[in-house]
N, C-alpha and C positions, 0 to 999 in steps of 0.2 A: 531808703527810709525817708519821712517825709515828716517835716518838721513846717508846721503851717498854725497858727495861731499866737499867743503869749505864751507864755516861759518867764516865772519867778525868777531870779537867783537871789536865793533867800541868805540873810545875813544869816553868821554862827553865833547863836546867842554864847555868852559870857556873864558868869556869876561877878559878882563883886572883888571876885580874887581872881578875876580872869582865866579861870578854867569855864572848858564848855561845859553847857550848863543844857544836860540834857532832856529834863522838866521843862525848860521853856522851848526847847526845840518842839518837844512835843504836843505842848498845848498849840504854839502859833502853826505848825502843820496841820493838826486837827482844823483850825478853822482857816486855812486858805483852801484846805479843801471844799468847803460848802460853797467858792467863789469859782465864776468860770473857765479859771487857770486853766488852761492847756494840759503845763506840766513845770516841772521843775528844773533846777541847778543848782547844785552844792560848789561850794570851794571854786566860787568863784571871785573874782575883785571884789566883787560884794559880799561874801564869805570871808574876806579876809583870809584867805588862803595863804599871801605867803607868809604869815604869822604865824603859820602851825606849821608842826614838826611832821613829820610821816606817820609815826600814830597815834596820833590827833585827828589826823587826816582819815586813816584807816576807821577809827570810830564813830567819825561823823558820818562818813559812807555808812556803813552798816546800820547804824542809829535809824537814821535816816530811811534807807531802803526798808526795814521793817516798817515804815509809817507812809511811805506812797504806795497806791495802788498800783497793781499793774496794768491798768488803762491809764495812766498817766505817766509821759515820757520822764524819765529819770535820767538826765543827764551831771556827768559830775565833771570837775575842772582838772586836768591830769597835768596842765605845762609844767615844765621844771625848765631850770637853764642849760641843761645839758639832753642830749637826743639819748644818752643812756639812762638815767633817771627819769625821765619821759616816760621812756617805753614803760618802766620799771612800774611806775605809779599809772600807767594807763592800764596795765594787767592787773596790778591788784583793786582798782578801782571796776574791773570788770568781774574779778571774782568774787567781789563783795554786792556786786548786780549792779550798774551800775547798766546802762543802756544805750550811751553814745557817751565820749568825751570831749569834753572845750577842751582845747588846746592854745595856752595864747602863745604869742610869738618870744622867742628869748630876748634879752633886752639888754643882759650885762655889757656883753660888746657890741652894744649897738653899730657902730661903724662897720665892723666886719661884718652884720647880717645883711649881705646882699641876695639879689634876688633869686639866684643860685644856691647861695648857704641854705636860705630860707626853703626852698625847693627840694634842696636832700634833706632837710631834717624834719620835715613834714613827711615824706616819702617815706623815709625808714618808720616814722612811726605809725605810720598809717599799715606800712608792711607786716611790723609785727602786733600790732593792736587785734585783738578779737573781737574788738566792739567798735562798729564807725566813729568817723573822727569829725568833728566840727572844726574848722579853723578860728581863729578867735583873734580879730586884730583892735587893738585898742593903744593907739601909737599915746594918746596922751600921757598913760601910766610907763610901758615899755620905751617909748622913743621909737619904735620902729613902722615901719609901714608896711603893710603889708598890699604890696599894690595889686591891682586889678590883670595883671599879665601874669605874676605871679601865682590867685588865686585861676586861675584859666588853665595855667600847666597842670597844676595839681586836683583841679576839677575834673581830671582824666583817669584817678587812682579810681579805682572801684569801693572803696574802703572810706574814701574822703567826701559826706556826702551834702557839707555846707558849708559857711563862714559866719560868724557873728559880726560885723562891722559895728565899733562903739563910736566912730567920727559919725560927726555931723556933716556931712561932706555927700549931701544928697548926688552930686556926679559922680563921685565914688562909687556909691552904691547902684547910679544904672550901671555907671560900665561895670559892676561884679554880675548882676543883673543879663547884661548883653553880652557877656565874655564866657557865660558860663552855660554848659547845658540846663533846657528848662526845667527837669527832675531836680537841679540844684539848688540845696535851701541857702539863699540870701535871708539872714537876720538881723534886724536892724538892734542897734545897742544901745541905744539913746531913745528916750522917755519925750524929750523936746522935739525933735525931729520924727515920730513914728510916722505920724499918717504921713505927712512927702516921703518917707523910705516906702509904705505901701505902695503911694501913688506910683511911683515909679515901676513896683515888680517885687520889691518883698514880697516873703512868704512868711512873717512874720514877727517877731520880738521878744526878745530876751533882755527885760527892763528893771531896774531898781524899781522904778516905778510903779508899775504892776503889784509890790509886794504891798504898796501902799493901798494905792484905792482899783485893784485888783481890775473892779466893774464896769468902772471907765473905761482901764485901757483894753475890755476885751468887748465892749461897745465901740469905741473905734476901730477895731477890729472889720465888725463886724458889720460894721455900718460902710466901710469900705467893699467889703462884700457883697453887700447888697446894691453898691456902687448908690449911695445916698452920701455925695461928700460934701453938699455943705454942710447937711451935719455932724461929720466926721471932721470936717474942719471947724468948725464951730465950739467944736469939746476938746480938738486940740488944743485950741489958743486958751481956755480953762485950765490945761494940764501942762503948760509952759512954764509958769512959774515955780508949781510945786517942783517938775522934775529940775528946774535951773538949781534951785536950794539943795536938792541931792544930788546933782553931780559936781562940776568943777567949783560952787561956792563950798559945801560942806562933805559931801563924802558921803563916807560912810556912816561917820558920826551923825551926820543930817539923816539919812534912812531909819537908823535906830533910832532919833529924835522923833521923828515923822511918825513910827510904827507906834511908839508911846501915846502919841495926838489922838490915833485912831483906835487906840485900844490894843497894841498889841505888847506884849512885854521879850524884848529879847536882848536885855540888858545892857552892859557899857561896852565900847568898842576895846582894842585889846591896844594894849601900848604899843609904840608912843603916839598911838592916836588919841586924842582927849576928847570929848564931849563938848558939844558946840554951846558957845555962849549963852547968858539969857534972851540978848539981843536976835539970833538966830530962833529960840525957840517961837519969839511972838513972830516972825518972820513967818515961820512955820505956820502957826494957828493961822494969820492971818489969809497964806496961800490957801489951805484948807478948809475955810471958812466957807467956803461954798458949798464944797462936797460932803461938810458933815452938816449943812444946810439942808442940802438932797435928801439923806437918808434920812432923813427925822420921816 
């Protein structure tokens, strides 16, 4: 399976009483559809996944899957901290349609997850999963890493047919790149860093970013494709700042701010995350001032 393009992973909207709020779900899917998305991802970091209960979980799958197309890859987020709740939430995320799942790395006992631990618990669930498995390392949230020797063992399951890398850690990502069969999708997970993750051999992105100014990031895409990268780097360094405010300065709470700027409504992040200052909002405007420049 071949995961080559952008990839949403679109926040869960939330009412004012922090239930999903599945009117806004649906209006902001209807329009990133009209945008050149790829495809999607539910209950991801940027879903705020481990915020929700199992069916929670279950209903934003199905919600969801009624409103993507099936030309549009549907990927949903299935980690848990344990390899048996894994597996658990990888099959019901598959019966509910669900078309490949992220899997991030467990985290609780960081110390213990060596690259051996890591190695059986990716295996087994790649073993019993029905639908391929993306690995999903994102050490900043988890603490753990999932290194390039590690995704190389497990680039050998038949079942396991990519990684999302969320470091900025461009040598990371050649050696996932050079360690791994080239059928194997390397996706980069960082917004600041995308065109050097292409540069190097990505086959992809799976971005907060993207849910914002969608166009952009599937014009650096593509403009890497067409191998024209100074302008590919040119629209990077425009899309540096927006994506800085949405990752390690703001979050999640910065994405939903952000989605608000551009018109999109998918309401307040779910506790105890709080909604970013006034001082972040004009930060915002100000990064965005460009691209809602453009589009006039």
């Amino acid at each position: 399976m071949r995961f080559a393009g952008v990839f949403a992973p679109i926040p869960t909207p939330f009412d004012s009483d922090e239930r999903i709020d599945l009117v806004r779900l649906k209006v902001a899917v209807r329009r990133w559809l009209a945008t050149p998305l790829t495809g999607f991802v539910i209950l991801g970091s940027t879903g705020e996944a481990p915020f929700l209960d199992e069916q929670e979980s279950d209903q934003l799958i199905g919600a969801s899957r009624e409103l993507v197309p099936t030309d549009r890859p549907f990927i949903v987020g299935t980690g848990r901290e344990s390899t048996q709740a894994t597996v658990a939430a990888t099959r019901r995320a598959a019966a509910l349609g669900a078309e490949a799942a992220l899997v991030r790395t467990p985290g609780f006992f960081k110390a213990q997850m060596t690259m051996d631990a890591l190695v059986r618990h990716y295996t087994a669930v790649a073993d019993a999963s029905p639908i391929p498995i993306l690995l999903y390392n994102f050490t900043a949230v988890t603490g753990v890493n999932l290194l390039p020797a590690a995704v190389a063992r497990l680039a050998s399951h038949p079942n396991i047919v990519g990684v999302k890398e969320s470091g900025g850690d461009i040598a990371q990502i050649a050696d996932l790149v050079g360690s791994t069969p080239a059928d194997f999708n390397v996706l980069a997970g960082s917004g600041t860093t995308f065109y050097p993750a292409l540069s190097v051999g990505a086959t992809g992105g799976i971005l907060a970013l993207s849910c914002v100014l969608p166009d952009a990031c599937a014009r650096v895409f593509r403009l890497v494709a067409e191998r024209r990268h100074e302008d590919a780097r040119e629209l990077q360094q425009q899309l540096v700042p927006v994506s800085r405010l949405l990752g390690n300065t703001y979050g999640v709470a910065g994405l939903k701010a952000a989605l608000r700027v551009v018109g999109y409504d998918v309401g307040v992040p779910r506790s105890p995350l709080t909604p970013i200052p006034p001082s972040g909002m004009a930060a915002l405007h100000e990064a965005l001032a460009h691209f809602e420049k453009a589009a006039v």
